[in-house]
C-alpha positions in Angstrom: -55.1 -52.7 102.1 -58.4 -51.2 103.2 -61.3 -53.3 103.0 -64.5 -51.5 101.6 -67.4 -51.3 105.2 -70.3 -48.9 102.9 -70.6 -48.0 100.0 -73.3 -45.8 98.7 -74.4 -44.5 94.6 -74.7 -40.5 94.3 -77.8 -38.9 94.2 -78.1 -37.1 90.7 -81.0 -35.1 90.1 -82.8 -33.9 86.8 -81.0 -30.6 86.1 -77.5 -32.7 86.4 -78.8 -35.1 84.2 -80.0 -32.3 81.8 -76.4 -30.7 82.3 -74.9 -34.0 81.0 -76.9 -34.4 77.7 -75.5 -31.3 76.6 -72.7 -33.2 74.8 -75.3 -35.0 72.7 -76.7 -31.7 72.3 -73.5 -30.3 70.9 -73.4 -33.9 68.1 -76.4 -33.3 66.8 -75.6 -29.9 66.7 -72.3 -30.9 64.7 -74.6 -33.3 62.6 -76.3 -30.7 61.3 -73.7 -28.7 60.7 -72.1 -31.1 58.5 -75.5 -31.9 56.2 -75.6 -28.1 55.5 -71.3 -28.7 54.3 -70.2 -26.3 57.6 -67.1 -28.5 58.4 -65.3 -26.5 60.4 -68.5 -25.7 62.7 -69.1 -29.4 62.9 -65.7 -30.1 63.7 -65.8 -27.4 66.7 -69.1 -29.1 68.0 -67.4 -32.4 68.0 -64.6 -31.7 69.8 -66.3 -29.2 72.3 -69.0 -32.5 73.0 -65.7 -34.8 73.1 -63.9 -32.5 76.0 -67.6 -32.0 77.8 -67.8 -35.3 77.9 -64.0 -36.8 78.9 -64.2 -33.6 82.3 -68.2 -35.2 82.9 -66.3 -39.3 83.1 -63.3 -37.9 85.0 -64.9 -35.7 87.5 -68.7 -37.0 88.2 -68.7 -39.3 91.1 -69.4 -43.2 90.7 -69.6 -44.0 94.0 -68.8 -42.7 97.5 -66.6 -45.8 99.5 -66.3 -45.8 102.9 -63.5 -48.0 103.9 -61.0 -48.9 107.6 -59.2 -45.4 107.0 -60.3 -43.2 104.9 -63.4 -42.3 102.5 -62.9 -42.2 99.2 -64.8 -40.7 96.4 -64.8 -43.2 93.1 -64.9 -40.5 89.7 -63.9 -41.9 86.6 -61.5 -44.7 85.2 -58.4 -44.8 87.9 -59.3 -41.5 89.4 -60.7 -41.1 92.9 -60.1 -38.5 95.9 -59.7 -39.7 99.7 -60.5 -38.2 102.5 -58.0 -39.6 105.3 -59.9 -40.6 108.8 -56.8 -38.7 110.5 -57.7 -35.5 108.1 -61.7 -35.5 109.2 -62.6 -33.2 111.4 -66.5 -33.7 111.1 -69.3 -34.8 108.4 -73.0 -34.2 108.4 -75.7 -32.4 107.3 -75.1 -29.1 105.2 -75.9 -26.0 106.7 -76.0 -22.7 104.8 -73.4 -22.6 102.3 -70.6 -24.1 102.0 -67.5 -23.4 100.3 -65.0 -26.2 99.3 -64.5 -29.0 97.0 -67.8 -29.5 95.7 -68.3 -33.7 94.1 -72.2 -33.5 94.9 -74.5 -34.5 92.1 -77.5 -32.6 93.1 -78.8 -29.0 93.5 -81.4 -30.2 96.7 -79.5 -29.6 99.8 -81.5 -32.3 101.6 -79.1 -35.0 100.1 -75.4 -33.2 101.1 -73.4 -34.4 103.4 -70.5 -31.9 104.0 -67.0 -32.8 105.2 -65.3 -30.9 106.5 -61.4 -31.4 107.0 -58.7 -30.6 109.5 -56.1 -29.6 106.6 -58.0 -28.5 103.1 -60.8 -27.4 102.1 -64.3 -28.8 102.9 -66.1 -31.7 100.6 -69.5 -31.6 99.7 -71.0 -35.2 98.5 -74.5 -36.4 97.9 -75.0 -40.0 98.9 -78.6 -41.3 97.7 -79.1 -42.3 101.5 -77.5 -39.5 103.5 -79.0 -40.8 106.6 -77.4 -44.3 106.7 -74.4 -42.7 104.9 -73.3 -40.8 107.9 -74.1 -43.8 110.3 -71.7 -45.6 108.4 -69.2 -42.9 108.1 -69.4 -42.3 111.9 -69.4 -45.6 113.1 -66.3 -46.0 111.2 -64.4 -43.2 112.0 -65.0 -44.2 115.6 -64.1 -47.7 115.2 -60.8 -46.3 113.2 -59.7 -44.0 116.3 -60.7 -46.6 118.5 -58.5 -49.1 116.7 -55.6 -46.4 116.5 -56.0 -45.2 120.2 -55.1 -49.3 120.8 -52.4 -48.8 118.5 -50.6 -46.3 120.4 -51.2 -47.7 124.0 
């Protein structure tokens, strides 16, 4: 089992954050609706803020996990997406855009680090310290292939 070396909280910004409260938006909404007797608009808000917010817990990043073999990205409950050692081709800084599998947490481009892949499409994350994130992430990788290169001898 892989043994956890960094791990680092996203970076969310204030229009995320402002994204996210539109759930709440859509309760009171539905709150209203049902003090003026409009049960079947209430009932629409309420289940439009339930599915907003169940795709927010399963898709938003928790945490970003660098570990022996593989970087994982830590979204809601049991879910998580990993990012094999073997599959990384190289991870840094973002430059221009960038097309893939986007779990960053902010619109400032100063706090993406992108990864891109051998096989897949390219991930986009945003570490609250993408400096010392990609230290990490590279020191690892390195100490992986080193370990693997002993491996095979």
């Amino acid at each position: 089992m892989d043994s956890i070396i960094y791990e680092d909280n996203p970076q969310y910004d204030a229009w995320l954050k402002g994204i996210m409260m539109l759930p709440v938006f859509f309760i009171l909404l539905g709150l209203y609706y049902l003090f003026i007797r409009d049960l079947g608009s209430a009932t629409g808000l309420f289940a439009t803020a339930l599915l907003m917010g169940a795709i927010y817990w399963a898709v938003l990043p928790r945490k970003y996990q660098i570990l022996d073999s593989k970087l994982r990205i830590v979204l809601g409950g049991q879910f998580s997406f990993n990012v094999p050692f073997d599959n990384l081709e190289l991870a840094g800084k973002q430059e221009g855009i960038s097309l893939g599998l986007n779990f960053a947490t902010t619109f400032v481009t100063e706090h993406v680090v992108e990864i891109k892949r051998k096989k897949g499409m390219n991930v986009n994350i945003t570490p609250s310290n993408r400096d010392l994130f990609l230290e990490n992430l590279n020191k690892a990788v390195y100490d992986w292939k080193r370990g693997a290169s002993k491996a095979g001898s």
